[in-house]
C-alpha positions as CSV (number, residue, x, y, z in Angstrom):
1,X,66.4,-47.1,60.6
2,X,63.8,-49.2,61.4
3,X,63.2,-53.5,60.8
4,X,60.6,-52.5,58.3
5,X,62.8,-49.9,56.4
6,X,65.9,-52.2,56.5
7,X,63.9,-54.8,55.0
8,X,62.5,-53.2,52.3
9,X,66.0,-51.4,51.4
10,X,67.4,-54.7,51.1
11,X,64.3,-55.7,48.9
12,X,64.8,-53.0,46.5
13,X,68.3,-53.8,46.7
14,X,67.6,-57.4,45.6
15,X,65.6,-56.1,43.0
16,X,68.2,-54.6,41.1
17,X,70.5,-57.5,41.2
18,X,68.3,-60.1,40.4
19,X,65.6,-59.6,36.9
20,X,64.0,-63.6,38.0
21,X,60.9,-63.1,39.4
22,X,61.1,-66.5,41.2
23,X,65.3,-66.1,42.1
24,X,64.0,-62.9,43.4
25,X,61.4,-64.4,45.6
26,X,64.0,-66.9,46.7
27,X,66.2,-64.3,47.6
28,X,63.7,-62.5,49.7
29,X,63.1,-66.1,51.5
30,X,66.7,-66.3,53.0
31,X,67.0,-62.6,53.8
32,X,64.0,-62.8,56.1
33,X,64.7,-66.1,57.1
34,X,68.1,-65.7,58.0
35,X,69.0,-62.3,58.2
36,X,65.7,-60.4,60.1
37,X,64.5,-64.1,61.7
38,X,61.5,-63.9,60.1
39,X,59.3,-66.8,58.7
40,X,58.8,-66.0,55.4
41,X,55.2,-66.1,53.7
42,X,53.5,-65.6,50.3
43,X,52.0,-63.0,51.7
44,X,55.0,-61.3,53.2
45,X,56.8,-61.6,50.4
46,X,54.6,-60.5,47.8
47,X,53.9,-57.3,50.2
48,X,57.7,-56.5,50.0
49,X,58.0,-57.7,46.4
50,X,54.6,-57.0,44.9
51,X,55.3,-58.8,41.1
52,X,54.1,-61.7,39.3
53,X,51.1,-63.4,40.9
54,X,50.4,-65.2,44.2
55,X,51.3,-68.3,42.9
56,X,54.6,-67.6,42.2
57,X,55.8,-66.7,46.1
58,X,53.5,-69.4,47.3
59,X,55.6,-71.7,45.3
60,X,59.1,-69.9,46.0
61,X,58.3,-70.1,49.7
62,X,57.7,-74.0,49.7
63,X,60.7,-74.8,47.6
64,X,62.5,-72.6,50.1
65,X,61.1,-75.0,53.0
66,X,62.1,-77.9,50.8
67,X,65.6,-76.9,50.3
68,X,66.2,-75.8,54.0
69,X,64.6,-79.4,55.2
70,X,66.8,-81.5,52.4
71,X,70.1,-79.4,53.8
72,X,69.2,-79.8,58.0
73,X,68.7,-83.6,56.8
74,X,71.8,-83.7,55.4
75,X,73.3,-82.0,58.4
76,X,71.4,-84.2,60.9
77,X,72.8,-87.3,59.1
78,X,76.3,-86.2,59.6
79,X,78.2,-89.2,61.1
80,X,79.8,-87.1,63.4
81,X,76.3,-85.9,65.6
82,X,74.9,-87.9,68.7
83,X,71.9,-89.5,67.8
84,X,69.7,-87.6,70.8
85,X,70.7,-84.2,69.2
86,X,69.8,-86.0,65.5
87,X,66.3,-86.8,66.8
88,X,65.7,-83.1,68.4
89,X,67.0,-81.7,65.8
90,X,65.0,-83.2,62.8
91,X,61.5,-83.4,64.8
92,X,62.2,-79.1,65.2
93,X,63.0,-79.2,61.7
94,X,60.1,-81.5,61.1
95,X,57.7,-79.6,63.2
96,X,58.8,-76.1,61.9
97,X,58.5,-78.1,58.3
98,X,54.7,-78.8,59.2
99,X,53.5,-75.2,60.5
100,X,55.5,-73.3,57.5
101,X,53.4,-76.3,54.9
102,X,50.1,-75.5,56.8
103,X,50.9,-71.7,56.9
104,X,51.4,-71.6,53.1
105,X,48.4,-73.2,52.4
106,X,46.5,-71.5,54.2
107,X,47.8,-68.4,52.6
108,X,47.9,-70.0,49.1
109,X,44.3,-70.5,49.9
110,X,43.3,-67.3,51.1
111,X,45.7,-65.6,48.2
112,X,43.6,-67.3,45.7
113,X,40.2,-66.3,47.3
114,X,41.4,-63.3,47.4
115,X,42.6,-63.2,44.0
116,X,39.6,-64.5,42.9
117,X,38.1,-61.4,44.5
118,X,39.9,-59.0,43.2
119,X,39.9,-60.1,39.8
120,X,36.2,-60.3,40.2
121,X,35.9,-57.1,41.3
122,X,38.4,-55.9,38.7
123,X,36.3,-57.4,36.0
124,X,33.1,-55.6,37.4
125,X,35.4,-52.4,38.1
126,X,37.0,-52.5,34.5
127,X,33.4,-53.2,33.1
128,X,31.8,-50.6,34.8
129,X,34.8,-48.1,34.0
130,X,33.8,-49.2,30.5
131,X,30.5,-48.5,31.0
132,X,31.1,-44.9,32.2
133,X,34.0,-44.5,29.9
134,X,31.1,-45.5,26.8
135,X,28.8,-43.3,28.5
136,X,30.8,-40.0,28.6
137,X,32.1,-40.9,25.2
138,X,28.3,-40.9,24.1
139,X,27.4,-37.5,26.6
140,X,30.8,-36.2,24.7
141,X,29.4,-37.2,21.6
142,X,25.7,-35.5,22.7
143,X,27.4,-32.5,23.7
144,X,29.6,-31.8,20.5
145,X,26.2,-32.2,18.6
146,X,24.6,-29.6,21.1
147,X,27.2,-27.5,21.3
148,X,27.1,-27.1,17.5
149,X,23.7,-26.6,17.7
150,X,24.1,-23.8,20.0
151,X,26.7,-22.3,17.7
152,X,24.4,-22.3,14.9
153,X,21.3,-21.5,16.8
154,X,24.0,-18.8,17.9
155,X,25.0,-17.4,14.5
156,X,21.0,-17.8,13.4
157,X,20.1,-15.4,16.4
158,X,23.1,-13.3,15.7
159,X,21.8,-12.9,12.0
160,X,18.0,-12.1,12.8
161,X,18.7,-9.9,15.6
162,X,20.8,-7.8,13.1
163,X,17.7,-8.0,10.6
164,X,15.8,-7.0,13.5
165,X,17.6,-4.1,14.2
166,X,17.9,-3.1,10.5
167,X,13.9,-3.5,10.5
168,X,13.5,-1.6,13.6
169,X,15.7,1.3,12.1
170,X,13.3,1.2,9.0
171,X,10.3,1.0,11.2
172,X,11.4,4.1,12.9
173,X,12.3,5.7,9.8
174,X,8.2,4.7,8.7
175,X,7.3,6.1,11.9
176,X,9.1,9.0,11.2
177,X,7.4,9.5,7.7
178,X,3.8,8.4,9.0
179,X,3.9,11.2,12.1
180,X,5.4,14.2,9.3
181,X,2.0,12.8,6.9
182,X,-0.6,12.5,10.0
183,X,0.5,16.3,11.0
184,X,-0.1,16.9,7.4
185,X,-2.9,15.2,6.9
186,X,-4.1,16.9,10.5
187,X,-3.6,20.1,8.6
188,X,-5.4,19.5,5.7
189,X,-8.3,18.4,7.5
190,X,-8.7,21.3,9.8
191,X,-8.4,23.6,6.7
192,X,-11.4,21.3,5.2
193,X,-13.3,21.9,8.1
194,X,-12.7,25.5,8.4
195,X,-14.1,25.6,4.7
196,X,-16.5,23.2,5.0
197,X,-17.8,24.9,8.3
198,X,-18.1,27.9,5.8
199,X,-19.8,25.9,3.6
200,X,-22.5,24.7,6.4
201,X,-23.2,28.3,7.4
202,X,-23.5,29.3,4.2
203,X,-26.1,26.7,3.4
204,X,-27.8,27.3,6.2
205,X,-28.5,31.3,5.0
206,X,-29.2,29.7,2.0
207,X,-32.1,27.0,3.3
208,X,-33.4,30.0,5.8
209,X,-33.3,32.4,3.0
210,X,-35.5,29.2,0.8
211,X,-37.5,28.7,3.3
212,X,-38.6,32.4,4.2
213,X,-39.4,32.7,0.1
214,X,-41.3,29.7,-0.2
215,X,-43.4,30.8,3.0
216,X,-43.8,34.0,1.5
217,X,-44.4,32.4,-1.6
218,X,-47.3,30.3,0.1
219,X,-48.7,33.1,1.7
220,X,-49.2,34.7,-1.5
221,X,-50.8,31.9,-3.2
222,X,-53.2,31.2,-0.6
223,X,-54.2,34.8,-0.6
224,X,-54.2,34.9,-4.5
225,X,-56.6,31.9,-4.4
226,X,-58.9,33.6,-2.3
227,X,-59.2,36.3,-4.3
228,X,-59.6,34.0,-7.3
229,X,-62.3,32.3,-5.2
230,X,-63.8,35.9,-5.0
231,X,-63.3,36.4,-8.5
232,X,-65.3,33.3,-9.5
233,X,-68.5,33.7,-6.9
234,X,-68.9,37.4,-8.4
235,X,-68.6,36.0,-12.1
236,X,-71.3,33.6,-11.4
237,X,-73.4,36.0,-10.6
238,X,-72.7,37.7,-13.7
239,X,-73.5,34.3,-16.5
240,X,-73.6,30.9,-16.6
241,X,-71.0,30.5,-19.1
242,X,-68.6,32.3,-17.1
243,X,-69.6,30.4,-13.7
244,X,-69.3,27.4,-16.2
245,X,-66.2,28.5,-17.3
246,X,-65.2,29.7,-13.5
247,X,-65.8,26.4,-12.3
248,X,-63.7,24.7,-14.5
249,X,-61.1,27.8,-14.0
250,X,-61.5,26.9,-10.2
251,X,-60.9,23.3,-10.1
252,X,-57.9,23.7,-12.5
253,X,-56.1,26.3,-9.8
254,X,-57.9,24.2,-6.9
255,X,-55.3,21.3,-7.9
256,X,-52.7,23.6,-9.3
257,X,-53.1,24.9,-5.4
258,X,-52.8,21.9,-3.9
259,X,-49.8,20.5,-6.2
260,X,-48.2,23.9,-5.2
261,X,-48.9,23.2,-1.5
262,X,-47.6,19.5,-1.7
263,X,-44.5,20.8,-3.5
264,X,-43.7,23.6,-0.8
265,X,-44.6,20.6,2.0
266,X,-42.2,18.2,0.4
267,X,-39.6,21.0,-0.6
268,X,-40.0,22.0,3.3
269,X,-39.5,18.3,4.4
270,X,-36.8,18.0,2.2
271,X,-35.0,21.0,3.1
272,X,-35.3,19.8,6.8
273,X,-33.8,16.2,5.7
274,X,-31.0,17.8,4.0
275,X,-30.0,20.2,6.7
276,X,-29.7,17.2,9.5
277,X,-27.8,15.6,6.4
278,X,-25.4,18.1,6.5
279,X,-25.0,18.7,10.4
280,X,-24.4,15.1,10.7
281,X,-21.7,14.1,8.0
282,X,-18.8,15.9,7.3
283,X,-18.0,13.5,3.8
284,X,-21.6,14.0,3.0
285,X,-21.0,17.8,1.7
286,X,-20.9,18.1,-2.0
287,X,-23.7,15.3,-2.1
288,X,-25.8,18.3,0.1
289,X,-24.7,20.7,-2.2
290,X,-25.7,18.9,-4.9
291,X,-29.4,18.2,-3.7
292,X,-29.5,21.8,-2.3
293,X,-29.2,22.8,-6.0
294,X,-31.8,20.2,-7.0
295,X,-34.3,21.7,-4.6
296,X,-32.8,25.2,-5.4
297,X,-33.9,24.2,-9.4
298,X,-37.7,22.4,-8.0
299,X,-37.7,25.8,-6.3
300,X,-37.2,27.5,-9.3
301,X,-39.8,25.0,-11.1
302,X,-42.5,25.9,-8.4
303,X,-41.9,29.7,-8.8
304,X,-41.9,29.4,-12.7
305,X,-45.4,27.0,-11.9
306,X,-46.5,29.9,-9.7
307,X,-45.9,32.1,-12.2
308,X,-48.1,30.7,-14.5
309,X,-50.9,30.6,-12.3
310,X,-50.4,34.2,-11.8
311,X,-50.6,34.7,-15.8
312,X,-53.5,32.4,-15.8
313,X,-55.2,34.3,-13.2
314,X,-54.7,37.7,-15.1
315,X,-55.9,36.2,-17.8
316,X,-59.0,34.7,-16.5
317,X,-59.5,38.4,-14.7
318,X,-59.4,40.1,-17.7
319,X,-62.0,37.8,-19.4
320,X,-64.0,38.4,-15.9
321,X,-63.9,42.0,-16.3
322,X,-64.9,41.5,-20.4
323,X,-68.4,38.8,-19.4
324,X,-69.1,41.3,-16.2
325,X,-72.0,43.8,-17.1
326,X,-71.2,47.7,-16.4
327,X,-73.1,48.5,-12.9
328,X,-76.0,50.7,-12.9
329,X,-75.8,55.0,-13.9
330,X,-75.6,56.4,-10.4
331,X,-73.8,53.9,-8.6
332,X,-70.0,53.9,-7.6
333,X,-68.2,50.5,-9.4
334,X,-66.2,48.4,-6.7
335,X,-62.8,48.5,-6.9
336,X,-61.4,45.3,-8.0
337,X,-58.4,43.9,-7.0
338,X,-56.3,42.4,-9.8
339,X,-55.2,38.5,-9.0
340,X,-51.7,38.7,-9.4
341,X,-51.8,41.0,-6.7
């Protein structure tokens, strides 16, 4: 076992004997003193020690230089020593007295500094440990209040993602609906275009089928007023009255002509209108129905107008044929040609 080791057995052995901090320290004094040899310090002792402060080994170590001095005087003055060996011994004693005073000073001065240090640097530590200590408590604090809010931002999202998966169901359910309704609806409108493609053809016969009558229908009236006009330059001949009565015949059916002619022209223009109408909208069709049968009844009007002039014409042919004088015995009549005709 080594110095070091035996020492600090003994120590710990001390320790257990003595519950005075400052007997203790004494202790420790004459075992290093006298048992090891070594010159005991506040330093050395509180290393092997380590309780109380410095002051207190400090202290311990100069009473222990006190009592040694006070007991080597005392032997020095026994009666029975030479005085040479009195003199050595109490200027060694004097001299070791001196360097173990100045040595634990020096130490008591540099344990204080030291102490001083470290209890200023244990203030600053403790301070700054309760500095961070305040810090995480407050970061603990932060992180409690966050990691609530996480929870309930947790439950919140939990709640509208299942209302956004119960909407997305509906949605598809909708979806579902809407695609069954647009093939429906896809049907329907085919089927309404297959009829109203029928309907289209079928007015388009219809407006051709107009539009040959009321040409023929012109034709005739054009050629029925020039046989009118005929009519009237051979009753002229005939007598006044009846060119009198011609004349006014002839401007009558001149106008009742030309109100026929605008009526075919604007029927014509809006038959034209109407069949763009219905090759361009589809919505548009019973609204083109419905004005096909209004120009279907102005049709109608115009024939029934037309038919008039035809009676009128008769009429005035047979009063023509009453005013005109019988042609000469022994010539052939001329053949006339009735005006409804």
């Amino acid at each position: 076992m080594s110095t070091e080791s035996e020492i600090l057995a003994e120590v710990e052995a001390l320790k257990a004997k003595f519950s005075d901090t400052r007997a203790l320290y004494r202790e420790a004094c004459v075992l290093l003193f006298f048992r090891f040899g070594i010159t005991p310090t506040a330093n050395k002792l509180y290393q092997y020690v380590r309780r109380g402060s410095m002051n207190v080994p400090t202290e311990e170590v100069s009473k222990f230089w006190d009592d040694l001095r006070h007991k080597a005087r005392v032997d020095i003055e026994h009666p029975d020593l030479p005085e040479p060996i009195k003199a050595v011994a109490a200027e060694a004693i004097a001299v070791l007295w001196r360097q173990a005073s100045e040595a634990a000073r020096a130490e008591l001065a540099a344990a204080r500094l030291e102490s001083e240090g470290t209890v200023q640097q244990s203030r600053e530590a403790v301070a700054t440990a309760e500095a961070a200590v305040a810090r995480w408590v407050d970061l603990a604090e932060d992180l409690k209040g966050q990691i609530a809010q996480i929870a309930a931002s947790k439950d919140a999202l939990h709640a509208d993602l299942d209302a956004e998966r119960r909407a997305v169901a509906s949605l598809q359910g909708r979806v579902q609906e809407l695609q069954v309704q647009r093939e429906e609806a896809r049907g329907q409108l085919q089927r309404q275009q297959e009829a109203f493609s029928a309907d289209l053809a079928k007015a388009r016969a219809d407006i051709e089928s107009a539009q040959e009558r009321a040409s023929a229908t012109e034709r005739r009236a054009l050629l029925e007023l020039n046989q009118e006009r005929q009519a009237r330059a051979r009753a002229d001949k005939a007598t006044e009255a009846v060119r009198a009565k011609l004349g006014e015949v002839e401007g009558r059916e001149r106008q009742q002509a030309l109100d026929h002619a605008s009526t075919v022209t604007r029927l014509q223009a809006e038959l034209t209108a109407n069949s763009s109408a219905l090759l361009r909208s589809q919505e548009t069709q019973a609204d083109g129905q419905n004005e096909l049968a209004a120009l279907r009844a102005e049709l109608a009007d115009a024939k029934q107008g037309l038919a008039r002039h035809h009676a009128e014409a008769r009429t005035l042919q047979a009063l023509l044929d009453r005013l005109t004088p019988a042609p000469p015995p022994g010539t052939t009549p001329r053949r006339r040609k009735a005006l409804g005709t």
